[in-house]
C-alpha positions in Angstrom: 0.0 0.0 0.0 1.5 3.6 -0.9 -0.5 6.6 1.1 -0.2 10.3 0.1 -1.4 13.2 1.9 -3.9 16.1 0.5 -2.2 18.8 2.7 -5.7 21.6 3.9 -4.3 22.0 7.2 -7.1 20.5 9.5 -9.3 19.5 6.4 -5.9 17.2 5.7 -6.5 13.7 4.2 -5.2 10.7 3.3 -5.3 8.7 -0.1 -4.5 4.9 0.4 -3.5 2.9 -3.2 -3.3 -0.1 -3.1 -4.5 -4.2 -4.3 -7.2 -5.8 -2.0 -7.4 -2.3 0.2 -11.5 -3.2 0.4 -10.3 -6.1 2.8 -8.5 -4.3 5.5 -11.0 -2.7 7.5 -9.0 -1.5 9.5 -8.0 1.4 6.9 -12.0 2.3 7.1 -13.0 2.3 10.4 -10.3 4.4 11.3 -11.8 7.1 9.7 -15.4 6.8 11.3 -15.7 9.1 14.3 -18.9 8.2 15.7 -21.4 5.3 15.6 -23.5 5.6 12.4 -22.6 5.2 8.7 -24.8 5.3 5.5 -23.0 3.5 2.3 -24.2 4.8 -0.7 -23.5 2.4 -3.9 -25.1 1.6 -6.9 -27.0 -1.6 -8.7 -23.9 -2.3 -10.3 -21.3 -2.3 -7.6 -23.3 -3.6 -4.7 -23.2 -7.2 -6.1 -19.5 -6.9 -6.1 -18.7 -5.1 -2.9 -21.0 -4.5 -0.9 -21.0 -7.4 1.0 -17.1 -6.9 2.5 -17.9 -3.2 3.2 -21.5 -4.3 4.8 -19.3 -6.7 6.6 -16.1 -4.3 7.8 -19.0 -1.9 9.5 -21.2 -4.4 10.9 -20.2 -3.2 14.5 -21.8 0.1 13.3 -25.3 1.7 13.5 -25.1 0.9 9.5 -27.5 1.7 6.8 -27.2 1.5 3.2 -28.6 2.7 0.1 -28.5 1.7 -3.4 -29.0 4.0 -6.8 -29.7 3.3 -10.0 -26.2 3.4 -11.9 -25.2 6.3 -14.6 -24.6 9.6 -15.2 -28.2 10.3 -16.0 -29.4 9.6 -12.2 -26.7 12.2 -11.4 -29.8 14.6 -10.6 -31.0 16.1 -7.6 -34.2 13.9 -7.9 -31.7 10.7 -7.3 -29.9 12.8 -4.5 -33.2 13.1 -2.3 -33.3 9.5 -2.0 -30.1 10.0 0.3 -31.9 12.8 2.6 -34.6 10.4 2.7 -32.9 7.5 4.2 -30.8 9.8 6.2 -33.5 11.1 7.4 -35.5 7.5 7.6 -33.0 5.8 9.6 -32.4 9.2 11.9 -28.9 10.1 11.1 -27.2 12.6 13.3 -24.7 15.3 12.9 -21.8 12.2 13.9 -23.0 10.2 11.0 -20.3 9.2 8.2 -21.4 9.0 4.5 -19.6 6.3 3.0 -19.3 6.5 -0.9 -18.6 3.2 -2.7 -18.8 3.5 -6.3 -17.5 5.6 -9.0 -17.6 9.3 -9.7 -21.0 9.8 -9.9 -21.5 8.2 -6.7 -18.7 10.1 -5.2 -20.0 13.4 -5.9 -23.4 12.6 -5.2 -22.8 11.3 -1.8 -20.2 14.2 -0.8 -22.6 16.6 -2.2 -25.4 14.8 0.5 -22.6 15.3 3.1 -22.1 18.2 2.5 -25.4 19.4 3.1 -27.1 17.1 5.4 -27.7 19.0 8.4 -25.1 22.1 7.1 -22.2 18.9 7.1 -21.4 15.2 8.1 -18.4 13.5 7.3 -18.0 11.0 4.7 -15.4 9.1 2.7 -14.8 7.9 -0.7 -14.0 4.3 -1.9 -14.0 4.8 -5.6 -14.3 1.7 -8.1 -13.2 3.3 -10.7 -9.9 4.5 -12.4 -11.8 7.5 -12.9 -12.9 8.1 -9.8 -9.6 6.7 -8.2 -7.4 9.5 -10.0 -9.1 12.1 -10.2 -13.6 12.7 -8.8 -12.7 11.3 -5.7 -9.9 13.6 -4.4 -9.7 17.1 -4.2 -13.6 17.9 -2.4 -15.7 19.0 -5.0 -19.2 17.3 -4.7 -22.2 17.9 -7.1 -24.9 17.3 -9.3 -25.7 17.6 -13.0 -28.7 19.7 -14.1 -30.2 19.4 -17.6 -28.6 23.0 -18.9 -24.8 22.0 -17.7 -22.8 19.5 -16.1 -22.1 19.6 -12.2 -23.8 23.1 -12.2 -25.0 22.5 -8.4 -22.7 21.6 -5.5 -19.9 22.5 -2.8 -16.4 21.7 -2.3 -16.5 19.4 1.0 -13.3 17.1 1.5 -13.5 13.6 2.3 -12.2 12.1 6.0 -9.9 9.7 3.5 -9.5 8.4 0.1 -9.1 4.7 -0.3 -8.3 3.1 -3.9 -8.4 -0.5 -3.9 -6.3 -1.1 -7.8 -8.4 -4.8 -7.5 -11.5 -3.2 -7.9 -10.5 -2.2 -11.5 -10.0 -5.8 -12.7 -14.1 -5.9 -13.2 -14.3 -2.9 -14.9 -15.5 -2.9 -18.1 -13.0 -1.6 -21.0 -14.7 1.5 -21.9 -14.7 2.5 -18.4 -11.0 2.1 -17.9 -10.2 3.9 -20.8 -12.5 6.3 -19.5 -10.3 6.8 -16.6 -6.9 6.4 -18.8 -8.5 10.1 -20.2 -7.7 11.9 -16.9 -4.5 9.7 -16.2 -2.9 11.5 -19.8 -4.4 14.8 -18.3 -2.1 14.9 -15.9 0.8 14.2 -18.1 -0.2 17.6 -20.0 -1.0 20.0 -17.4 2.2 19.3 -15.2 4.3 16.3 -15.4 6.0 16.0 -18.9 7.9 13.2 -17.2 4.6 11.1 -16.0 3.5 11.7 -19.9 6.5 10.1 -20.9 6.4 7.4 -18.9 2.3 6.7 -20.2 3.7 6.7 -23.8 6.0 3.5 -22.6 3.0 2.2 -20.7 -0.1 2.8 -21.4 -0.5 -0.6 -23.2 0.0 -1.9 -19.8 -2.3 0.1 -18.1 -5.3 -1.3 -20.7 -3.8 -4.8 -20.0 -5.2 -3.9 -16.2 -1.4 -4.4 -14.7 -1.7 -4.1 -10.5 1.7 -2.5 -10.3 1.9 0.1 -13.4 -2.0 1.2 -12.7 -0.6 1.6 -8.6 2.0 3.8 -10.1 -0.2 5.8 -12.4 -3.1 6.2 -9.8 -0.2 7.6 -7.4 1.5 9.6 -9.9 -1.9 11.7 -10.6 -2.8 11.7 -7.1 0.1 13.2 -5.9 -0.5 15.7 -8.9 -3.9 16.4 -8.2 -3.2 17.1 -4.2 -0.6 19.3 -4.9 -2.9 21.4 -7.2 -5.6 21.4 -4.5 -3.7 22.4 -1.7 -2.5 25.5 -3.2 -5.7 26.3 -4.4 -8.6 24.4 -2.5 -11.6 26.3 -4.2 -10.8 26.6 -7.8 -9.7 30.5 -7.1 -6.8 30.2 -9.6 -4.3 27.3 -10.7 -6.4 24.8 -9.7 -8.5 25.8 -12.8 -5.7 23.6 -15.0 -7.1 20.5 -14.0 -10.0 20.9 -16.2 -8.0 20.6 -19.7 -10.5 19.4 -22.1 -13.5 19.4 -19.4 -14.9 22.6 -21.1 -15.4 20.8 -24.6 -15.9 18.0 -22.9 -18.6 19.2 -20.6 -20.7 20.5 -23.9 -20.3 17.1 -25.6 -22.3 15.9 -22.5 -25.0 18.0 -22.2 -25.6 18.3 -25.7 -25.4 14.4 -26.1 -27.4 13.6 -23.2 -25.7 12.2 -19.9 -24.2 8.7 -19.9 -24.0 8.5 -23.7 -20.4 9.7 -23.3 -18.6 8.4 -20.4 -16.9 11.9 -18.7 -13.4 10.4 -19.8 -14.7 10.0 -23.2 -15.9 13.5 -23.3 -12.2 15.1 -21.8 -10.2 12.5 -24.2 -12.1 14.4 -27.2 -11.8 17.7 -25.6 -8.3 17.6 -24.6 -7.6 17.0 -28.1 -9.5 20.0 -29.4 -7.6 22.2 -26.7 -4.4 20.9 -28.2 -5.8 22.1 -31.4 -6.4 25.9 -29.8 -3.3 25.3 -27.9 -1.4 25.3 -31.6 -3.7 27.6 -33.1 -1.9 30.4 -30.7 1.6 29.1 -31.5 2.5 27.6 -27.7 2.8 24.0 -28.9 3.4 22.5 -32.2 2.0 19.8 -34.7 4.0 17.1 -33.9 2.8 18.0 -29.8 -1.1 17.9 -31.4 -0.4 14.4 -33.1 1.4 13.0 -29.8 -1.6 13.9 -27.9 -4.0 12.4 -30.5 -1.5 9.2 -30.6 -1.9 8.6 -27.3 -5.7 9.0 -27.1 -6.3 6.5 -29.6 -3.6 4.1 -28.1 -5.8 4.5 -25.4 -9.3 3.6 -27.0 -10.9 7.0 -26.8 -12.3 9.3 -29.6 -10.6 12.1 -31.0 -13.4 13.3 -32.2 -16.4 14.9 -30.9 -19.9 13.6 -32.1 -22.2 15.8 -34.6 -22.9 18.9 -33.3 -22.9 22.3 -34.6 -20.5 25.3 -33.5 -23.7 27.1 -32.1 -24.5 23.7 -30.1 -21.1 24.1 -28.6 -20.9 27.7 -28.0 -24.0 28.0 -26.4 -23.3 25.3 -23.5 -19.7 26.5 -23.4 -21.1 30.0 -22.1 -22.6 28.5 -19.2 -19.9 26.8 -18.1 -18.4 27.1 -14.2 -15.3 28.8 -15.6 -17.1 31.3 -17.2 -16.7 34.9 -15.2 -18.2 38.1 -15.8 -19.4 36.9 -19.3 -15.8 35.4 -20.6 -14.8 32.2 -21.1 -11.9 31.0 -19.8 -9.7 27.8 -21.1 -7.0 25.3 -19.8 -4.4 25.4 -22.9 -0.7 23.7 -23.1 1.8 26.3 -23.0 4.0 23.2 -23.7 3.6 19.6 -23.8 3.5 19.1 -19.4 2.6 22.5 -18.6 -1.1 24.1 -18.8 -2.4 27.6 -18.8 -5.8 29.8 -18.2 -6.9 32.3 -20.4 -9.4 33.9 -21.2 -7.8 36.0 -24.5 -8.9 33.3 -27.3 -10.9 34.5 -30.0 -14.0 33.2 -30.8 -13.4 32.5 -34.5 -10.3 30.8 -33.2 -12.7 28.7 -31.4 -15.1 28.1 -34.1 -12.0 27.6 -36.8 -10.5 24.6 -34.5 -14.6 23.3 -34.3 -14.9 23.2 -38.1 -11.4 21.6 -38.5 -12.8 18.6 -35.8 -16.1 18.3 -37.8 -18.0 20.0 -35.9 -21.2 21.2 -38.3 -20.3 25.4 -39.0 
């Protein structure tokens, strides 16, 4: 087992990656304060895990709940059935949340936590690479609503973090290439020498390897905690970790929610950033076709789906990064190191749509 620290001073966490993590619970119950605890899961990984977590808390005042899975119960309709069996089963303020799923999940339970009786504990045990790299550390909690993606939350840390790398053996393909998307992120924003290392690897990291997904789940934690602790609520830097999320948030709403996984979305985004990213001369071709390399190496599009420039513009204005009517965008200054602007034309945007295939 590696641990790494998210350093917020008394909000301070840890992350624990590791194989078979779900079977010391020890590593759990040491996070649990007082004597009740709500898991939260879904239909799909309750038949897989449930039982060892039902079984690690059984000394508890426990109660669980089970959602539908997908990113189209990601609503605060879904969310309500958590206040209700909070409020069912009589949960006080010394009640931990327990999140045992993937991102969705995650969110959706912290964002419960968060506002159940003004704030309860909770922690994360994502199932997920997604979830394990990047949703399930940093605090930010939310829900979708159908104008734009997590439009309606709260940043609200977790009490720990703990990634179990066997969990990702059942995942289905598209999922883990789902969560390769925000492993390569990393790479761009601020480790040139972690991207490096995916280009040997990421063949491996398909191939479900324990030891080189251990490594890249630590690698993009200890990215992602360093960004948060300088910047907890988004107020500046933190901003880079949303290269591609932008594009990648529009291709969601516009498609619908759950037709493209999140990681699909980003992989297709990240590319058209790399595209804007040359369009203003701070990286070059050969960058562009090392990032589109990798993302098909990967399995993910490089492509977004048919939609029109207007389509795109339109749910890019309502985006969270959006302040005082401009848009701002994560680019690559260079291949491994990201910037926020908010100078980028808007025919530059539409020119690098058209040249994707996006309808004019």
């Amino acid at each position: 087992m590696q641990t790494l620290s998210v350093d917020l001073g008394d909000r301070s966490y840890p992350i624990y990656i590791g194989e078979g993590l779900l079977s010391q619970p020890e590593l759990l119950l040491n996070h649990i304060a007082g004597g009740q605890v709500l898991v939260v899961t879904n239909d799909t990984v309750a038949p897989l895990y449930l039982e060892i977590i039902r079984e690690s808390l059984s000394d508890l005042d426990y109660s669980e709940l089970i959602l539908p899975d997908g990113e189209q119960h990601k609503s605060l309709e879904v969310l309500s059935a958590i206040y209700d069996k909070l409020l069912q089963d009589k949960h006080n303020r010394t009640t931990t949340l327990v999140a045992l799923g993937g991102g969705v999940i995650g969110d959706m339970t912290g964002y419960a936590a968060a506002s159940y009786q003004r704030g309860v504990n909770f922690i994360q045990i994502p199932t997920t690479l997604l979830s394990q790299v990047d949703s399930s550390v940093g605090g930010k909690t939310g829900v979708n609503h159908p104008l734009g993606k997590n439009m309606i939350g709260a940043f609200h840390q977790p009490q720990c973090v703990i990634a179990d790398t066997q969990t990702l053996t059942t995942l289905p393909q598209r999922e883990l290439s789902a969560g390769i998307a925000e492993v390569i992120k990393y790479g761009l924003i601020c480790d040139a020498e972690f991207y490096q290392w995916l280009e040997q690897h990421i063949e491996d990291l398909l191939a479900c390897d324990q030891t080189k997904l251990a490594e890249a789940i630590y690698r993009s934690c200890d990215n992602k905690a360093k960004v948060v602790a300088s910047d907890e609520r988004e107020a500046g830097v933190r901003a880079i970790l949303n290269l591609g999320h932008t594009f990648g948030h529009a291709i969601e709403t516009a498609q619908g929610y759950g037709n493209w996984l999140h990681g699909e979305a980003v992989a297709a985004g990240m590319l058209l950033a790399a595209r804007l990213s040359e369009k203003m001369q701070w990286i070059g071709a050969a960058d562009v076709e090392s990032v589109r390399s990798m993302l098909l190496r990967a399995k993910l599009p490089v492509a977004p789906p048919a939609m029109t420039c207007e389509q795109f513009l339109s749910i890019m204005a309502v985006d969270k990064k959006v302040l005082d009517g401009r848009l701002r965008l994560v680019l690559l200054k260079q291949m491994g190191e990201a910037i926020i602007t908010s100078d980028i034309a808007e025919q530059d945007l539409r020119d690098i749509l058209v040249e994707a295939g996006v309808a004019p």
